[in-house]
ZAMARGU-4260 file (C-alpha; in steps of 0.2 Angstrom, whole numbers, plus 5000, padded with zeros to 4 digits):
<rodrens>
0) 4929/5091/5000 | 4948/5093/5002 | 4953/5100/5018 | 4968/5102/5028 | 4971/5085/5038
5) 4971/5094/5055 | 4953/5102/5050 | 4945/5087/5041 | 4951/5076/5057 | 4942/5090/5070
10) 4927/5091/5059 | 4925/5069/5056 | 4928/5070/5073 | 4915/5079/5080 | 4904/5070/5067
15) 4908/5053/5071 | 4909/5053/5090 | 4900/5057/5104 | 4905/5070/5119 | 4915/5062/5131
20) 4923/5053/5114 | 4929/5069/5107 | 4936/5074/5123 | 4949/5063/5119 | 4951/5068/5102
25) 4954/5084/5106 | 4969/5081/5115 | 4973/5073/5100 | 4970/5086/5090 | 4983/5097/5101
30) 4996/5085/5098 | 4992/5089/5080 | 4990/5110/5080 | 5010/5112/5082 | 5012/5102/5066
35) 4994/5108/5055 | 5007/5120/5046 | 5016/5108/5038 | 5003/5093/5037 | 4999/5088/5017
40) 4981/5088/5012 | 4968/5071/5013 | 4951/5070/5009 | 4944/5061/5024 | 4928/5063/5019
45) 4924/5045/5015 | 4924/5041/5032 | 4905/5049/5031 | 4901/5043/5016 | 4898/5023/5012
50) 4912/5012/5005 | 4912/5005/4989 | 4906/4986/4988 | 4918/4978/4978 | 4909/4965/4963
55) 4909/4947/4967 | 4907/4937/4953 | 4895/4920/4950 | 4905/4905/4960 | 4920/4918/4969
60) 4919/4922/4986 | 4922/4937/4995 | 4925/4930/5013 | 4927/4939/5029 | 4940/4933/5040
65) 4949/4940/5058 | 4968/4937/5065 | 4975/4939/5081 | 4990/4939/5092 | 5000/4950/5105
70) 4999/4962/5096 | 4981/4964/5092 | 4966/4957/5081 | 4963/4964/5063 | 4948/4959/5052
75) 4950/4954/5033 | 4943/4950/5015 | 4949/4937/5006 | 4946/4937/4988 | 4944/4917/4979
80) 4941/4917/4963 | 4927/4905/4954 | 4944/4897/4944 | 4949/4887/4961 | 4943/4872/4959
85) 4956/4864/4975 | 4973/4872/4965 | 4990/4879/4971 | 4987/4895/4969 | 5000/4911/4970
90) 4995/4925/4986 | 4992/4943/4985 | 4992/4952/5000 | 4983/4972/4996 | 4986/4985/5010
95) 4973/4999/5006 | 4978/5017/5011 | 4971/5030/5023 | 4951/5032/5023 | 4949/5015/5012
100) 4944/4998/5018 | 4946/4982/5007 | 4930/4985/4999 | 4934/5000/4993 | 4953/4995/4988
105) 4948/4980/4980 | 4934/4991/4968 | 4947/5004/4964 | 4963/4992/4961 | 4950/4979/4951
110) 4963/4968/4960 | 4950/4954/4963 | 4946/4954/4940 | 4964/4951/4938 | 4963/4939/4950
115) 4951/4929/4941 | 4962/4931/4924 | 4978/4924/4932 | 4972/4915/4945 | 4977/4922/4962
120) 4971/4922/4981 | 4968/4940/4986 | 4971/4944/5005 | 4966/4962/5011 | 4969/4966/5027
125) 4959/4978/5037 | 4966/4993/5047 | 4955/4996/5063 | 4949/5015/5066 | 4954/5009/5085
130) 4973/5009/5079 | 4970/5024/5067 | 4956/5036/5066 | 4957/5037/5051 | 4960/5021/5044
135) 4981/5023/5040 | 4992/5009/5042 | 5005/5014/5058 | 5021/5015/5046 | 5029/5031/5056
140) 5027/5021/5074 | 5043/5014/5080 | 5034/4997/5085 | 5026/4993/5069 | 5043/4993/5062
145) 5050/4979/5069 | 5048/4959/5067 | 5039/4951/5081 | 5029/4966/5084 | 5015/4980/5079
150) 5006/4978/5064 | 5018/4968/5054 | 5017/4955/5066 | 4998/4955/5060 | 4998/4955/5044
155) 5013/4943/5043 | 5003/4931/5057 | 4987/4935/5046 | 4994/4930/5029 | 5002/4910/5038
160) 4985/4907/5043 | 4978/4909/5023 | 4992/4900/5019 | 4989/4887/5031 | 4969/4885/5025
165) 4973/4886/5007 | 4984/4878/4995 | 4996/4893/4994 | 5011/4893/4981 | 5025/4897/4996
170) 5034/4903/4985 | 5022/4915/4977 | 5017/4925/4990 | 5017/4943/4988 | 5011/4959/4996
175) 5009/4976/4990 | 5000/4994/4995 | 4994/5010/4993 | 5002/5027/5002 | 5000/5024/5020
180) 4998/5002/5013 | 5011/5005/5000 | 5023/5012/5015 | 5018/4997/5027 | 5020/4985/5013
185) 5038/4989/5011 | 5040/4986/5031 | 5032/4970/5030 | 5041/4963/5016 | 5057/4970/5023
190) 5056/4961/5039 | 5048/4945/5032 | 5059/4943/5018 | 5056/4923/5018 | 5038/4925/5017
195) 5035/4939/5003 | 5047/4935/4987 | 5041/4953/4980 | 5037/4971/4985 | 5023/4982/4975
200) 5022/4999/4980 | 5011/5015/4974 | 5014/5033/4983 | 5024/5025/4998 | 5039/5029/5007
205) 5055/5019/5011 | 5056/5008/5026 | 5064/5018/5041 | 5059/5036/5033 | 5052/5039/5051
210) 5047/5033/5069 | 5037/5046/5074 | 5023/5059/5065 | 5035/5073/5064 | 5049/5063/5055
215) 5035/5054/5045 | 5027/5073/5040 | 5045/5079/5033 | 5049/5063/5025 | 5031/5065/5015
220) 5033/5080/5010 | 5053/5080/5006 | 5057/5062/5004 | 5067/5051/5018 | 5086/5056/5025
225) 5101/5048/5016 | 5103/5040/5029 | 5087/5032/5034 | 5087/5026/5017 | 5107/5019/5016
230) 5104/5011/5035 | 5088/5000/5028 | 5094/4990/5015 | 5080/4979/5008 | 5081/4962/4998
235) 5067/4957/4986 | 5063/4964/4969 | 5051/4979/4971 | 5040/4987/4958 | 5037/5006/4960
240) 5022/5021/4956 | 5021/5037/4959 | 5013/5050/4951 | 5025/5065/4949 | 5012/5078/4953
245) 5009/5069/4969 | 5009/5081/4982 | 5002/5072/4999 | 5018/5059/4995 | 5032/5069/4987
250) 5038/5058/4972 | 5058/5057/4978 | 5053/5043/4988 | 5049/5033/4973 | 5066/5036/4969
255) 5073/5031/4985 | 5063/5016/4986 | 5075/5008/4973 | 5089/5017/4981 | 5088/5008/4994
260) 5087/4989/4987 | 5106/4994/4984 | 5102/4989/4966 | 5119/4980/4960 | 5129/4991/4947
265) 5134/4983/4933 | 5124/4984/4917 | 5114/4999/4913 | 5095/5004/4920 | 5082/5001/4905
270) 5072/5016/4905 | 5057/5018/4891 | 5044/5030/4889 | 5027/5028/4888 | 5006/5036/4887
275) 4992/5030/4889 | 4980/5035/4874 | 4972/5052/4880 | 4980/5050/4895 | 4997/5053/4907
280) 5012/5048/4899 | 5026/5038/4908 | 5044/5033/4910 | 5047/5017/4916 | 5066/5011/4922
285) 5068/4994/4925 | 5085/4986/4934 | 5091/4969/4928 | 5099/4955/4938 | 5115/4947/4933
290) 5100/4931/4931 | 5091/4942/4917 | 5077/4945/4928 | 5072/4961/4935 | 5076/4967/4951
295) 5068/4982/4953 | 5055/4994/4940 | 5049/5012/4943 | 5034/5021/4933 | 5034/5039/4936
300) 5017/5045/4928 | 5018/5061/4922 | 5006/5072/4928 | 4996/5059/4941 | 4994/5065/4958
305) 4991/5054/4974 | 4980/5039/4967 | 4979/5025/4959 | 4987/5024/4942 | 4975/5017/4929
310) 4964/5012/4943 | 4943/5012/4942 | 4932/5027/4948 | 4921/5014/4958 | 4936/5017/4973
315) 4942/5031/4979 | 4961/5036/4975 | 4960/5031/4959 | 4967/5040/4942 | 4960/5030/4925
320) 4971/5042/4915 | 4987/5031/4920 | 4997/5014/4915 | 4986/5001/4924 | 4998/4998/4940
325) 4989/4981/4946 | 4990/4972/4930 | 5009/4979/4928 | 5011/4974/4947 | 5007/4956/4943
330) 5015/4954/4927 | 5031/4960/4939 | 5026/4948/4950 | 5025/4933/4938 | 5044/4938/4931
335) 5052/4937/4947 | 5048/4919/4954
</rodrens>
């Protein structure tokens, strides 16, 4: 069921809530009507429907956490793999997008398999239907753009106390996201530059593209302003998907993902081509340090819309069809540190 957002949010609304509830989101919704021209399109409908339970296998644990601070409380899953056995161990921090929870993220991604393979906590964090009816990391809100405050204050707050009760390798410590997650996972690791040493990102947006729902509609459907992007510069190595049939996140934000780590100029971008057998094909550019280790990588998937690339059907947002981005994401990960 693919709707219009501004429809599917007036009809999960009068689903999900009771009268004097959808009072209130009906002036919601009027907020909305003035922009429903221009809003992309999201399948919603997994809010009716239940999550995904993501596989646990014999010894790991899936464990259910909760952070708090001024600026809220937001609930968690941490993924341990049966290989700790007490170990330094690196941190992934998964930020799911709209709709999804970390069960359903970690079942798509198969974050937590990889995980097992290469040793690595998992940390997903949560999104409260109370901040965002439908489950969307704030990106576009001026507050949860800032350090000290909003959401990234959370997540940041969130990920010290796992390091704190874990053997975390500090200097190991990564976070990355999907859509609305991939867009907050760029903010987080933007302002937090000393406790995330690199940034993964699927169909997100750059950090600054907007502070408020029009700004963050044009900048999803036409890509961020020059100048947001040249006015945000960003640090860390980042590693970048996006399909370019993507049309919920238009795929010139990819681009200006890497424009805006002001990628230094000497030496030439690598850029291969790829497939997957019976699937999309792919042209990865990859930006190389003076230190011979990459600063930035961006996989364009050729034909690949909003999902997942090379993610399983057992979530939702996923696209099987495409160059497996959490195994590439860590690999990215490991050759960076």
């Amino acid at each position: 069921m693919k709707l219009p957002l501004f429809s599917q949010l007036r009809s999960s609304a009068q689903k999900l809530f009771n009268r004097s509830t959808r009072q209130a989101v009906e002036q919601a919704m009027d907020t909305l009507r003035q922009h429903q021209s221009s809003l992309p399109v999201i399948d919603l409908s997994s809010l009716l429907q239940p999550a995904p339970v993501a596989r646990v296998p014999r010894d790991a644990r899936f464990i259910e956490g909760s952070y708090s601070n001024h600026a809220g409380s937001r609930q968690y899953k941490l993924y341990v793999p049966a290989s700790y056995h007490g170990q330094p161990m690196p941190l992934l921090v998964m930020l799911h997008g709209c709709t999804q929870d970390p069960d359903d993220f970690a079942a798509g991604t198969q974050m937590n398999q990889l995980a097992e393979e290469n040793q690595y906590f998992v940390l997903y964090p949560a999104q409260s239907p109370a901040a965002n009816q439908a489950k969307c990391w704030n990106w576009f809100n001026a507050i949860d753009q800032q350090r000290g405050q909003g959401e990234p204050s959370i997540i940041a707050g969130m990920t010290e106390q796992v390091m704190a009760d874990y053997p975390v390798i500090e200097e190991q410590v990564y976070v990355a996201g999907l859509s609305a997650g991939g867009a907050m996972a760029v903010i987080v690791g933007t302002l937090y530059p000393e406790l995330f040493a690199a940034v993964g990102v699927h169909s997100g947006l750059p950090y600054g593209s907007a502070q408020d729902l029009p700004s963050a509609l044009s900048a999803m459907k036409r890509g961020a302003s020059s100048m947001a992007v040249a006015s945000s510069p960003a640090s860390q190595p980042i590693i970048v998907f996006h399909g370019d049939s993507d049309t919920t996140v238009n795929p010139r934000n990819g681009e200006q993902l890497l424009a805006q780590r002001q990628l230094p100029q000497h030496g030439k971008a690598e850029i291969r081509s790829g497939g997957v057998p019976n699937g999309h094909r792919y042209t990865r550019t990859t930006h190389m340090g003076s230190n011979g280790k990459p600063l930035g990588e961006h996989w364009l998937v050729h034909g690949a819309g909003h999902a997942w690339s090379g993610g399983s059907a057992n979530g939702s947002y996923t696209d099987g069809r495409g160059p497996n981005a959490s195994r590439e994401m860590l690999r990215f990960f490991r050759t960076v540190r």
